[in-house]
N, CA, C and O atoms as a GROMACS GRO file, in nm:
protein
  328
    1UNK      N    1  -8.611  -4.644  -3.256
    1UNK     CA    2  -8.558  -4.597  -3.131
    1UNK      C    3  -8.414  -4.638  -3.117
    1UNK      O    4  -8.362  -4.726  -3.185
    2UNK      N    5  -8.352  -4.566  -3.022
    2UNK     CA    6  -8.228  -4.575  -3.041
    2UNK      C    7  -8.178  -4.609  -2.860
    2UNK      O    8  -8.192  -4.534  -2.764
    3UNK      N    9  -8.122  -4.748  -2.864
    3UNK     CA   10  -8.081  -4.770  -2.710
    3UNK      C   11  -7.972  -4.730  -2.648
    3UNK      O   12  -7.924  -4.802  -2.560
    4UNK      N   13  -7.903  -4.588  -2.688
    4UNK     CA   14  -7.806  -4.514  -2.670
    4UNK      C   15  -7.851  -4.432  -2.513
    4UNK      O   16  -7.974  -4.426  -2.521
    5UNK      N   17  -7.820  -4.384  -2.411
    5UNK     CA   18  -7.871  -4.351  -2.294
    5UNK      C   19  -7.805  -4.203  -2.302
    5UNK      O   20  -7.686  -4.196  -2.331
    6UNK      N   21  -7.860  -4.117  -2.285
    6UNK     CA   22  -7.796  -3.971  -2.277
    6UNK      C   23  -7.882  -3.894  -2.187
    6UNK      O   24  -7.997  -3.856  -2.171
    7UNK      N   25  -7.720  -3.893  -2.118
    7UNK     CA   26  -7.722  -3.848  -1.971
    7UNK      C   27  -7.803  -3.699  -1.977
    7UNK      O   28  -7.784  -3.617  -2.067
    8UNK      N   29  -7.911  -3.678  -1.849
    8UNK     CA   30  -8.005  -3.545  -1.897
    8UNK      C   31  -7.977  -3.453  -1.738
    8UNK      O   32  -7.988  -3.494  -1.622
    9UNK      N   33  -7.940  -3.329  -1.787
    9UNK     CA   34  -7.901  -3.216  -1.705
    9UNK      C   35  -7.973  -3.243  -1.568
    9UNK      O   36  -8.093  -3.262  -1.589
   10UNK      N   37  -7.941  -3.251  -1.444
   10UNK     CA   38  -8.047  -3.224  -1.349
   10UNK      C   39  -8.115  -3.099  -1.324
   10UNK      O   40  -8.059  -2.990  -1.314
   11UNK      N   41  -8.255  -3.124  -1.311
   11UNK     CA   42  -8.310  -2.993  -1.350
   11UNK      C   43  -8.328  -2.911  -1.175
   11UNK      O   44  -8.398  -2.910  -1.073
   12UNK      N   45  -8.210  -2.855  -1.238
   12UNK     CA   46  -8.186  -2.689  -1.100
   12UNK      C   47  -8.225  -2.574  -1.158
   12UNK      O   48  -8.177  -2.520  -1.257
   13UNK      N   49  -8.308  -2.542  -1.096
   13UNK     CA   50  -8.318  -2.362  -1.147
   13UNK      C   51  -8.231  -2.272  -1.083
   13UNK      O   52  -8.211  -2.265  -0.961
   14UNK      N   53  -8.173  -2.194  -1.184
   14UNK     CA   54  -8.079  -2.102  -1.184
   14UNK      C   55  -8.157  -1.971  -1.084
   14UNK      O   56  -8.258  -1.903  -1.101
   15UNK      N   57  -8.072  -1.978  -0.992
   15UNK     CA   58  -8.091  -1.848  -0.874
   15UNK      C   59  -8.038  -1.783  -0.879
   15UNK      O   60  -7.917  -1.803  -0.890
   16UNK      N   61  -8.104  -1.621  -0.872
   16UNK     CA   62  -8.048  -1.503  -0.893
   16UNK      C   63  -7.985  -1.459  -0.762
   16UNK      O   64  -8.047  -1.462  -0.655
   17UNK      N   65  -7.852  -1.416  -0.776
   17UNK     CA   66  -7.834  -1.363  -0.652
   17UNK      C   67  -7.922  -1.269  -0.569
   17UNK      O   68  -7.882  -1.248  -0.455
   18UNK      N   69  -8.053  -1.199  -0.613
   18UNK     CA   70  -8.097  -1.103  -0.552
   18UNK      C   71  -8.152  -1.177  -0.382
   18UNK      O   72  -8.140  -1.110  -0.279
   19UNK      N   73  -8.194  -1.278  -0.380
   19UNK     CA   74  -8.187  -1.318  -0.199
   19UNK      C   75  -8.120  -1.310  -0.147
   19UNK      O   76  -8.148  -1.274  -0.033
   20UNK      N   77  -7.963  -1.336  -0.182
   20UNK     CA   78  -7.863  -1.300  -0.107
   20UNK      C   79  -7.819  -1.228  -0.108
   20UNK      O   80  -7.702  -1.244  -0.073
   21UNK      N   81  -7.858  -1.094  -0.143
   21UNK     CA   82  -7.834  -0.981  -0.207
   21UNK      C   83  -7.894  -0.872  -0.103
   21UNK      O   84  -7.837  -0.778  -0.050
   22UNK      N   85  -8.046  -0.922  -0.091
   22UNK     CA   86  -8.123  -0.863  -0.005
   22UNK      C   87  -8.093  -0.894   0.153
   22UNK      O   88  -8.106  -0.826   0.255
   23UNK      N   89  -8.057  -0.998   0.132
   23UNK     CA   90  -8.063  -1.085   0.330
   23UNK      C   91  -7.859  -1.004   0.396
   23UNK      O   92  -7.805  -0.965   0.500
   24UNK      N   93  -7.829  -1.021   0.259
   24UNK     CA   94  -7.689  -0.880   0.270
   24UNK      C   95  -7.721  -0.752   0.401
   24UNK      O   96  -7.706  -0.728   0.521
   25UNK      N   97  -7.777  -0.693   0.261
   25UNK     CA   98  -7.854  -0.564   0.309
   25UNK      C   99  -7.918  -0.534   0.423
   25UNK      O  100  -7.919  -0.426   0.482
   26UNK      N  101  -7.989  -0.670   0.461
   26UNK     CA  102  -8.100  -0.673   0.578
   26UNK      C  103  -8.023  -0.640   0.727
   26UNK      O  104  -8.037  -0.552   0.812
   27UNK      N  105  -7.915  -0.780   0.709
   27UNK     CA  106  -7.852  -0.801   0.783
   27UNK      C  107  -7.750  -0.667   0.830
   27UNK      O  108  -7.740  -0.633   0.948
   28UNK      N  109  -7.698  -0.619   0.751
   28UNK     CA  110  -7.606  -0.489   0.782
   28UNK      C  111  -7.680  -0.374   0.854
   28UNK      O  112  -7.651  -0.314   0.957
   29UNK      N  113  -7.792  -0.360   0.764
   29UNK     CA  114  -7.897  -0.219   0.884
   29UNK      C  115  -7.921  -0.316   1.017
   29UNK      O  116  -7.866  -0.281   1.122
   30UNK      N  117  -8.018  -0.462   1.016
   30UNK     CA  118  -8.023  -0.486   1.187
   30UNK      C  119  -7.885  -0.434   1.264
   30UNK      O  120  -7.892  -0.350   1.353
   31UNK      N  121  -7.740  -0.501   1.213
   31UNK     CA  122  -7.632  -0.482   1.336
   31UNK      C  123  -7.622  -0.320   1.333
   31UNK      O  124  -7.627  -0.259   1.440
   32UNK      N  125  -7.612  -0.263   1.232
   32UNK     CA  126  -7.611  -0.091   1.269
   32UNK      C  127  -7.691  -0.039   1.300
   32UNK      O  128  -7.659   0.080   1.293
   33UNK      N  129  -7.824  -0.054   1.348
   33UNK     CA  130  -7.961  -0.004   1.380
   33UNK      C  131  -7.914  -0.076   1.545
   33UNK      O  132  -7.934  -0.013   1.649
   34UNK      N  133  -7.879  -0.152   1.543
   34UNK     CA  134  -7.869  -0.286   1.694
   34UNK      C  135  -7.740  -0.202   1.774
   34UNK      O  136  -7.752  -0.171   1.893
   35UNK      N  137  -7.642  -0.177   1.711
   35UNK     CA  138  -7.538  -0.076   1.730
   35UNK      C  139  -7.538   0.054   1.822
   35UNK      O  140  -7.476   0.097   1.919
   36UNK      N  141  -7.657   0.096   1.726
   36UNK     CA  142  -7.675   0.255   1.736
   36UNK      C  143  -7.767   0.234   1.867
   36UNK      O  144  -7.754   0.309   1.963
   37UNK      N  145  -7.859   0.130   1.867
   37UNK     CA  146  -7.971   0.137   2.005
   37UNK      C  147  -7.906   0.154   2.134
   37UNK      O  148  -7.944   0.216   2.234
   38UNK      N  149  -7.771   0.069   2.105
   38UNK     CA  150  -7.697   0.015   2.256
   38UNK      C  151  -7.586   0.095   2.282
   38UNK      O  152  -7.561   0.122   2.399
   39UNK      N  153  -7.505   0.145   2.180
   39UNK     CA  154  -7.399   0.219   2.248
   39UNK      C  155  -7.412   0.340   2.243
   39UNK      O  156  -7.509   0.407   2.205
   40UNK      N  157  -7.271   0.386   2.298
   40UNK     CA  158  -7.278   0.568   2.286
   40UNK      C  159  -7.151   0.561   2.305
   40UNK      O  160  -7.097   0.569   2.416
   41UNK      N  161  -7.063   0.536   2.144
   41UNK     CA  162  -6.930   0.515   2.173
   41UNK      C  163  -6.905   0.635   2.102
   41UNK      O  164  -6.964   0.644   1.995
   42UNK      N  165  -6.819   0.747   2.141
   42UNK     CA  166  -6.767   0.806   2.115
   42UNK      C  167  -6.839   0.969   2.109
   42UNK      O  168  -6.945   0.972   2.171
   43UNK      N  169  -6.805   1.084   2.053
   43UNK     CA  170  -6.874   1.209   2.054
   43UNK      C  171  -6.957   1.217   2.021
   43UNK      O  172  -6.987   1.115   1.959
   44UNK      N  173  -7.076   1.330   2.021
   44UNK     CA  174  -7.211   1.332   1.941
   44UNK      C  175  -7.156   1.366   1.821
   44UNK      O  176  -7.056   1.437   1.830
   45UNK      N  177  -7.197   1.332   1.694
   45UNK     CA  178  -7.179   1.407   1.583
   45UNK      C  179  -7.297   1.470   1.552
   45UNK      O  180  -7.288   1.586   1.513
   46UNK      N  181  -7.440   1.404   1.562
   46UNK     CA  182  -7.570   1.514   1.536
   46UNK      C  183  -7.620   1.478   1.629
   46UNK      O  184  -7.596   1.364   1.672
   47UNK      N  185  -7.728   1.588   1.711
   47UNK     CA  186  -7.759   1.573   1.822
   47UNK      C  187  -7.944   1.573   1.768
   47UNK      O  188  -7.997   1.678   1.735
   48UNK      N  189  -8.024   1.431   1.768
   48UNK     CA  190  -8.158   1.448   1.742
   48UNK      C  191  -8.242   1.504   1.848
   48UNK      O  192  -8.346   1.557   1.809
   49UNK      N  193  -8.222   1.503   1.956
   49UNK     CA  194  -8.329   1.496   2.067
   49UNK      C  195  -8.242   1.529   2.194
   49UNK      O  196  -8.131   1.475   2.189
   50UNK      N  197  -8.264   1.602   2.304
   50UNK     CA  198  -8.222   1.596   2.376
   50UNK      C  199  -8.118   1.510   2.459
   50UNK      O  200  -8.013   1.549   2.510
   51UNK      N  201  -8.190   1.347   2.458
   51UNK     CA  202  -8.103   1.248   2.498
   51UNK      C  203  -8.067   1.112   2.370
   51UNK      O  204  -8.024   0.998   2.388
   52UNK      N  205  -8.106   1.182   2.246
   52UNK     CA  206  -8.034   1.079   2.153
   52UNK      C  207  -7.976   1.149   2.027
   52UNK      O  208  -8.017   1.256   1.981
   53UNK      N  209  -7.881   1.079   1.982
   53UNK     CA  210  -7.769   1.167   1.894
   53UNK      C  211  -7.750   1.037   1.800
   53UNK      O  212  -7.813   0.932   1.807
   54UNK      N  213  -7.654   1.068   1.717
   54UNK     CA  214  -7.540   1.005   1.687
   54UNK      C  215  -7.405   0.996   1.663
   54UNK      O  216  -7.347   1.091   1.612
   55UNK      N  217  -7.343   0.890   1.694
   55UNK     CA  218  -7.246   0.920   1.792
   55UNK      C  219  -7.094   0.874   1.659
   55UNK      O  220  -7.115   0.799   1.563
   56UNK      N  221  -7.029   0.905   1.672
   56UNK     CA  222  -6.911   0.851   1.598
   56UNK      C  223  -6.874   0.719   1.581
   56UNK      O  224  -6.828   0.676   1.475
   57UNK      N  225  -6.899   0.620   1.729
   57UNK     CA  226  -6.928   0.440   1.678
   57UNK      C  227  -7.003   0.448   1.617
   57UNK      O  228  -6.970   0.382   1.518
   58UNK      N  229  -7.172   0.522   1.589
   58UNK     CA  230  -7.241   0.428   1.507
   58UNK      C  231  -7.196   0.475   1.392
   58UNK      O  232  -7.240   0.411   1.297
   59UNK      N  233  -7.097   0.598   1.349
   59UNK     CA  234  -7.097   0.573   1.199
   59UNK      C  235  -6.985   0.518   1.150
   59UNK      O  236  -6.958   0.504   1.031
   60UNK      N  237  -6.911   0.484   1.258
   60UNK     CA  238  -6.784   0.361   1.221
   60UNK      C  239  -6.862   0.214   1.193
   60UNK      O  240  -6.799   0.126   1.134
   61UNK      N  241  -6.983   0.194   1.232
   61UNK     CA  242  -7.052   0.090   1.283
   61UNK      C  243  -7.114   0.071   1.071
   61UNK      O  244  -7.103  -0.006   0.976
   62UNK      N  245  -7.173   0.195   1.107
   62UNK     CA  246  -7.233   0.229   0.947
   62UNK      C  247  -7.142   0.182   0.834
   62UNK      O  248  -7.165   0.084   0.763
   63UNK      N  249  -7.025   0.270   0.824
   63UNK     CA  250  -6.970   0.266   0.757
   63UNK      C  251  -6.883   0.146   0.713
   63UNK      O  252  -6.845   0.136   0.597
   64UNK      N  253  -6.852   0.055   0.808
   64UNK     CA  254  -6.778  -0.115   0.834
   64UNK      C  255  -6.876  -0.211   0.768
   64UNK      O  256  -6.837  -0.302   0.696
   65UNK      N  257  -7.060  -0.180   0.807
   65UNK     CA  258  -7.144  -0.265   0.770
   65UNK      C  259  -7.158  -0.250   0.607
   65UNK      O  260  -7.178  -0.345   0.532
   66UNK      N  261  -7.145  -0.129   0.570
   66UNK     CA  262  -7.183  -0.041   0.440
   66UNK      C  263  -7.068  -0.120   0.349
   66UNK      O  264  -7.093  -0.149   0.232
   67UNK      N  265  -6.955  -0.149   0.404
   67UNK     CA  266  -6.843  -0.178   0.325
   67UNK      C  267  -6.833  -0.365   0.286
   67UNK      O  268  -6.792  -0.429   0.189
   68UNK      N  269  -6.882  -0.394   0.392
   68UNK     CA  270  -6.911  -0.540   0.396
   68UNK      C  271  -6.994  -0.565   0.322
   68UNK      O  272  -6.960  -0.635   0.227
   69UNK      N  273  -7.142  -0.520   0.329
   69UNK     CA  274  -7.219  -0.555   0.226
   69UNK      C  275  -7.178  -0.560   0.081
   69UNK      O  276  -7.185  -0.653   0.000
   70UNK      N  277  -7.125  -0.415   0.069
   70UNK     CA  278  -7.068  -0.393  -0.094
   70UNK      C  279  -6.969  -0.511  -0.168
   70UNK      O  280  -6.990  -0.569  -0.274
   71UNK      N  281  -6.869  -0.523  -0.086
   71UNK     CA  282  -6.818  -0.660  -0.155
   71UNK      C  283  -6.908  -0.754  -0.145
   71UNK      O  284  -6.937  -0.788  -0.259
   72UNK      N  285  -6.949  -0.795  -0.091
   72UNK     CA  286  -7.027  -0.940  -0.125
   72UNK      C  287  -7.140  -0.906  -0.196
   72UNK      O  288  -7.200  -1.000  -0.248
   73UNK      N  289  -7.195  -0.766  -0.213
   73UNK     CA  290  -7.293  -0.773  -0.356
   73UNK      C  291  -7.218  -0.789  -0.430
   73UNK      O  292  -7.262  -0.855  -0.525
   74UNK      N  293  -7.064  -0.745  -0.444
   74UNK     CA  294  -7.007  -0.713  -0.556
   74UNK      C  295  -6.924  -0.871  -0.606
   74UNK      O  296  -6.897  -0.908  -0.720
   75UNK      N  297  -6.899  -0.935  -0.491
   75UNK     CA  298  -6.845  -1.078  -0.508
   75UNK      C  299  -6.998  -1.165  -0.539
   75UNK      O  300  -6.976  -1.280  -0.577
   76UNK      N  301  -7.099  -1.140  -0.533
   76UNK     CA  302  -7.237  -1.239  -0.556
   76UNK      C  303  -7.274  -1.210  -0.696
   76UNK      O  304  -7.308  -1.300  -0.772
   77UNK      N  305  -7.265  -1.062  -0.739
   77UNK     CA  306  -7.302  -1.011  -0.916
   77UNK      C  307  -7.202  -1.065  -1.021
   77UNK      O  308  -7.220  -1.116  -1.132
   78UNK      N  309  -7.061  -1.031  -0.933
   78UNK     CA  310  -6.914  -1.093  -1.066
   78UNK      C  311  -6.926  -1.220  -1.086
   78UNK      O  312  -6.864  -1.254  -1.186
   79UNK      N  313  -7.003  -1.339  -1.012
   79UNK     CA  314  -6.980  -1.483  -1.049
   79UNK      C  315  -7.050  -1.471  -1.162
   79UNK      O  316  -7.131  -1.383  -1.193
   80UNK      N  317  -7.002  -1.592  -1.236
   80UNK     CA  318  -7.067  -1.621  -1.372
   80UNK      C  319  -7.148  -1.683  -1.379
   80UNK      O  320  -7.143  -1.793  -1.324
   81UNK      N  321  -7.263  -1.641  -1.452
   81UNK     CA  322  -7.390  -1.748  -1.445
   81UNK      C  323  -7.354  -1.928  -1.480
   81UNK      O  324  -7.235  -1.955  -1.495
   82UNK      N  325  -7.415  -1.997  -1.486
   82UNK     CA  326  -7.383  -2.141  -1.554
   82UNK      C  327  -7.480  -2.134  -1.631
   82UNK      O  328  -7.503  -2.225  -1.710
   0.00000   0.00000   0.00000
């Protein structure tokens, strides 16, 4: 035996970004779904039902959440594994 001491990795398991990946995603439809319930900012653009549409905030709303998510999938996939 050899009384040499070698230092041993702490054992972390390597996490895939896909949780934060998903809780991304989650999070962007609640505020644009949460969005769309409460306001009525701006013109109808499609009219579903007599008294509900959608309106031009929610697809500024859409489209802001849509964009946010994408970088940070896209900043969570480019890191380098260890």
């Amino acid at each position: 035996m050899n009384d040499a001491t070698v230092p041993l990795r702490a054992a972390t398991p390597r996490r895939s970004p896909a949780f934060a990946i998903a809780v991304t995603w989650a999070l962007a439809a609640i505020v644009t779904l949460c969005v769309a319930a409460e306001t009525r900012i701006g013109p109808v653009i499609l009219k579903l039902t007599p008294k509900h549409g959608v309106h031009m905030g929610d697809l500024a709303v859409f489209f802001g959440c849509t964009a946010i998510a994408l970088v940070v999938t896209a900043a969570l996939l480019s890191r380098p594994r260890r």
